[in-house]
ZAFI-943890 format. One record per residue (C-alpha): residue number from 1; residue in three letters; x, y, z. Coordinates in nm, 3 decimals, m for minus. Example, Ala and Ser with C-alpha at 12.3 -4.5 7.8 and 13.67 -1.06 7.14 Angstrom:
% ZAFI-943890
> 1; ALA; 1.230; m0.450; 0.780
> 2; SER; 1.367; m0.106; 0.714
***
This chain:
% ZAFI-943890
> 1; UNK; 0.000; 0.000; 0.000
> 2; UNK; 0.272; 0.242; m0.069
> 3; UNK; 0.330; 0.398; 0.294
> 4; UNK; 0.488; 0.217; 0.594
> 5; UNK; 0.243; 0.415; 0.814
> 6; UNK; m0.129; 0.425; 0.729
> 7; UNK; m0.323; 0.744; 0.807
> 8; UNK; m0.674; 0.547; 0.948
> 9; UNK; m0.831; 0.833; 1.116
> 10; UNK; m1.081; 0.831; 0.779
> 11; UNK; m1.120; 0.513; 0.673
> 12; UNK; m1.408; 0.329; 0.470
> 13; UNK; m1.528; m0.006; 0.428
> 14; UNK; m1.741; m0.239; 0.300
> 15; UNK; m1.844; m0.627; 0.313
> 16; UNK; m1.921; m0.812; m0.006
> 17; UNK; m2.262; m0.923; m0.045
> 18; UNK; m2.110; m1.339; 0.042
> 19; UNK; m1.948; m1.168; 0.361
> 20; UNK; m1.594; m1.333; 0.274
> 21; UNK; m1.432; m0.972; 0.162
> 22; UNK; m1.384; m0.634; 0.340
> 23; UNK; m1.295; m0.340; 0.089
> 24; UNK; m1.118; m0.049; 0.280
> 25; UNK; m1.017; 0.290; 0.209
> 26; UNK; m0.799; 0.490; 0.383
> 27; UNK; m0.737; 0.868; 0.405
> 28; UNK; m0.505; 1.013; 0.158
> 29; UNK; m0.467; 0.707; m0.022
> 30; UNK; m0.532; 0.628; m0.329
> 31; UNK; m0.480; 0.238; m0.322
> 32; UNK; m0.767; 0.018; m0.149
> 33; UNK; m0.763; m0.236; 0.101
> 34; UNK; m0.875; m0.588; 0.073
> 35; UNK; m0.925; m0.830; 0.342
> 36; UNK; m1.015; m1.175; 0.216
> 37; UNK; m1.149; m1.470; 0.477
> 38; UNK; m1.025; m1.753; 0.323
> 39; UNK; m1.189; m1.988; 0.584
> 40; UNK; m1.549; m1.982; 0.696
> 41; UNK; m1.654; m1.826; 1.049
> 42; UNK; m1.554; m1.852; 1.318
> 43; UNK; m1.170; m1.879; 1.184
> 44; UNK; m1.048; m1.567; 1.135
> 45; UNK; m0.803; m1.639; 0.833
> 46; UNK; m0.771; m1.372; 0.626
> 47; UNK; m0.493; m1.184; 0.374
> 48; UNK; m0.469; m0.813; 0.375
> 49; UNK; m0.432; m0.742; m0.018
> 50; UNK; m0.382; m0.393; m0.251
> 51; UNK; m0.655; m0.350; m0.495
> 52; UNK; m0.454; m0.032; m0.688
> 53; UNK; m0.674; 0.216; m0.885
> 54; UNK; m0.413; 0.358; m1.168
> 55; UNK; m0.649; 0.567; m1.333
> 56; UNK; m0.727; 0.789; m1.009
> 57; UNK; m0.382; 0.842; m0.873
> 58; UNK; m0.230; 0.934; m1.217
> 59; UNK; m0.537; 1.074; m1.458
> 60; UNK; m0.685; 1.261; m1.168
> 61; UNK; m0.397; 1.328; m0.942
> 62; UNK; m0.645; 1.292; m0.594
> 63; UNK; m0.514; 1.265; m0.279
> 64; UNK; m0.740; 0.997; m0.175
> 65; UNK; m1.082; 0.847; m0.191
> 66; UNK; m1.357; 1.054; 0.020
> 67; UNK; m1.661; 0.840; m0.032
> 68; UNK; m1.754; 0.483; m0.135
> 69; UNK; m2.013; 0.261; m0.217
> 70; UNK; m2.063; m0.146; m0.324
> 71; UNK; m2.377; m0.309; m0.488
> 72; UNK; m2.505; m0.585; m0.328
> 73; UNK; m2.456; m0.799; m0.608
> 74; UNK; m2.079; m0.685; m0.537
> 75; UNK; m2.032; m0.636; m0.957
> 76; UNK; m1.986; m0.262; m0.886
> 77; UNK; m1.850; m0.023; m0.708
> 78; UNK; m1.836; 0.378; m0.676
> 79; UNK; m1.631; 0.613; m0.498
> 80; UNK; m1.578; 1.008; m0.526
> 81; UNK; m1.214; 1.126; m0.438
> 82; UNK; m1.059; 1.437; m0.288
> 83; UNK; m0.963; 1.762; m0.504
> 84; UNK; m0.803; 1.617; m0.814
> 85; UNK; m0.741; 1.819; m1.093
> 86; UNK; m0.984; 2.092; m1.222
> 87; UNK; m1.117; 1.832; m1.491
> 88; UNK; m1.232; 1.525; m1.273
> 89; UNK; m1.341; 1.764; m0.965
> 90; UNK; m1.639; 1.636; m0.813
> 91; UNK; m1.696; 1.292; m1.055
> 92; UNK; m1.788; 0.955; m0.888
> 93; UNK; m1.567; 0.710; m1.030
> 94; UNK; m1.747; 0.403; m1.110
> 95; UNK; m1.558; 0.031; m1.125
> 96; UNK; m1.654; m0.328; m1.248
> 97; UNK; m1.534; m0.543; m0.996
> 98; UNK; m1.423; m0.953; m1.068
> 99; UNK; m1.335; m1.214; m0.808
> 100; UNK; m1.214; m1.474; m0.947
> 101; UNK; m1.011; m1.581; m0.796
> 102; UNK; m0.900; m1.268; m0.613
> 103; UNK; m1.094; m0.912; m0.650
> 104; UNK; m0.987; m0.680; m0.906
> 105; UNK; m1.097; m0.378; m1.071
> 106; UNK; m1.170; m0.220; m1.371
> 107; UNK; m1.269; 0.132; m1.460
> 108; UNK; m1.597; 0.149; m1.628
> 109; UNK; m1.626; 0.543; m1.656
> 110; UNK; m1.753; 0.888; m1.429
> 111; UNK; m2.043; 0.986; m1.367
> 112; UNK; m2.070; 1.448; m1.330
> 113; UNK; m2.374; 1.607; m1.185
> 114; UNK; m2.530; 1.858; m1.325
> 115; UNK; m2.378; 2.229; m1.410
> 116; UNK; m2.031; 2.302; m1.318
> 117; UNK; m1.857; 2.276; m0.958
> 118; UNK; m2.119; 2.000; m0.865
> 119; UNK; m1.925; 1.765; m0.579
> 120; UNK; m2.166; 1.457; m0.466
> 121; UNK; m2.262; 1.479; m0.098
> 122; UNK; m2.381; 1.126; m0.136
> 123; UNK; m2.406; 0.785; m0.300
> 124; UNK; m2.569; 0.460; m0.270
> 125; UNK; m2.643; 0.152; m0.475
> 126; UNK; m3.019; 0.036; m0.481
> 127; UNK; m2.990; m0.346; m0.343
> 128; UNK; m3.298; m0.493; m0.493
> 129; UNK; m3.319; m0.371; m0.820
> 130; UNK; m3.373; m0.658; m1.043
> 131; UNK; m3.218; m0.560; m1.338
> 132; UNK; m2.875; m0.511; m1.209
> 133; UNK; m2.684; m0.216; m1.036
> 134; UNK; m2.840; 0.122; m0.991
> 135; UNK; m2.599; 0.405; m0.799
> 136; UNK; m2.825; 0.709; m0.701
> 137; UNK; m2.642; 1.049; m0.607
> 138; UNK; m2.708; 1.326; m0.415
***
């Protein structure tokens, strides 16, 4: 994850929908942390893994990610990001997400709100839409 030392005073997460994964984001990172169970409960085995996002730490030059969100069908995932450069300010970043057999990532594009300066105050995923993932935002 880059840093020896890990700022956690702001830090995210999220469980999978199957409950074996943790995603976790940390403040003034740019790099996500996975925690996969690979045993079931009670035994706490797990691996601490780097999912890296290359598209926000080089196209959008953020210091971090401020907000996130996972479907329940855990296929997608959204997240808005601090500052970044005047052209992605204030886009949710939106991700297709794989686990097989690992989790990993892939940019599927940005979503702006409307007129200019618009920042999202919040996001969520609708968990029982039928029809697949639907991310409202505020």
């Amino acid at each position: 994850m880059g840093n020896k030392y890990m700022d956690i005073r702001n830090m995210g997460a999220n469980w999978d929908p199957e409950g074996r994964v943790v995603l976790l984001s940390f403040s003034n990172s740019t790099t996500l942390g996975l925690i996969h169970f690979s045993s079931k409960p009670p035994s706490l085995d797990a691996h601490l893994l780097p999912v890296e996002l290359p598209e926000i730490s080089s196209l959008i030059a953020s210091r971090g990610i401020e907000k996130l969100a996972w479907d329940s069908s855990g296929v997608r995932l959204a997240f808005s990001f601090k500052d970044g450069n005047e052209m992605y300010h204030g886009l949710v970043a939106v991700y297709d997400v794989r686990k097989s057999p690992l989790v990993s990532v892939s940019l599927v594009g940005f979503i702006r709100g409307p007129g200019g300066g618009a920042k999202p105050l919040a996001f969520a995923f609708h968990n029982k839409f039928n029809q697949g993932p639907v991310l409202s935002v505020v």
